[in-house]
C-alpha angles and dihedrals in degrees: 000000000000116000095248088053090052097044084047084059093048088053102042092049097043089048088052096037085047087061117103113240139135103297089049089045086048089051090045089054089038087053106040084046109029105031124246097274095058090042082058080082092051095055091047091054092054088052101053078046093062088037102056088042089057088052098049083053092053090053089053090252082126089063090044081051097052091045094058134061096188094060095039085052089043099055088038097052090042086058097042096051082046092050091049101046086046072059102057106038089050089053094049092044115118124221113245123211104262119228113261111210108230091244082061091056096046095043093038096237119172119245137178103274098197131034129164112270120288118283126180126241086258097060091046084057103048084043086055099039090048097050094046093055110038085084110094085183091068090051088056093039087062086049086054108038107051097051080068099055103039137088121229094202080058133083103274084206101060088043100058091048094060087048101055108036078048093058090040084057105046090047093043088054101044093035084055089043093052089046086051090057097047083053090056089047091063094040087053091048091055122176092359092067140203086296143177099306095052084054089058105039099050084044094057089050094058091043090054083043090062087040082054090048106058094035092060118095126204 
């Protein structure tokens, strides 16, 4: 793989991964609610997500996929009840009173008064994970994407390779960068919190996401 096809990937993919969409909504909850070390997890789980479904592409599960209209429905129609019931259980959840260190107490300093209740690095990452794979369109855009951008005289093997760890940095990178913002947000938002109606807004998203999902054809 020349130099320009691989700086034309780069592009491309950093271009798709920027775009908002349910997994960098996910990392911006996790972080506003979660802080940006737990949503470490989140992001991970995304990123074994993208991994599995560019192996399954590489298996030719992408072209069964696209032969068969059961299988694409069935996938589509797993990710958008996820995505829903991520909605919902966002929107009912209720804020928790936050722990205030004791140096906080004594300087003044603001802190978020209200989080979701406390989950577990593990949780972020099944979350993550959950939310990146229940697209079967992403499964069929891999199948798509690196033919373009590989060289048949070459070793199929070591291209893929590049291709892949490429796309695990890039999405590693944004996915942590949009966490990192959730986590300002909720500095910015000090004793007031992330509240009720964060809780709300990023749930009905999620909830629209779903709706998005199953409406979406091929």
């Amino acid at each position: 793989m020349s130099w320009n096809l691989w700086l034309l990937y780069v592009s491309l993919a950093g271009a798709l991964i920027v775009s908002p969409g349910p997994s960098a909504l996910l990392c911006v909850s996790h972080g506003v609610s979660h802080g940006v070390r737990r949503t470490l997890g989140t992001v991970l789980g995304g990123i074994t997500a993208s991994m599995t479904l560019m192996l399954l592409s590489a298996l030719g599960l992408g072209a069964v996929i696209a032969a068969s209209d059961t299988l694409f429905h069935a996938i589509k129609w797993a990710g958008a009840a996820y995505l829903v019931y991520l909605g919902i259980s966002t929107w009912r959840s209720r804020p928790q009173a936050a722990p205030v260190p004791p140096a906080a107490q004594s300087a003044e300093v603001a802190v978020p008064a209200t989080s979701l209740p406390s989950a577990t690095w593990g949780q972020l990452y099944r979350k993550g994970f959950m939310v990146g794979i229940g697209n079967p369109k992403d499964l069929l855009f891999f199948s798509a994407l690196f033919p373009q951008f590989m060289n048949p005289a070459e070793p199929v093997a070591g291209q893929l390779t590049i291709l892949a760890v490429t796309w695990m940095v890039l999405d590693g990178s944004i996915m942590s960068a949009y966490a990192v913002g959730g986590a300002k947000v909720a500095a910015r938002l000090g004793r007031s919190g992330p509240g009720r109606w964060f809780h709300r807004v990023t749930g009905g998203a999620f909830i629209a996401a779903g709706g998005l999902l199953a409406a979406t054809n091929r």
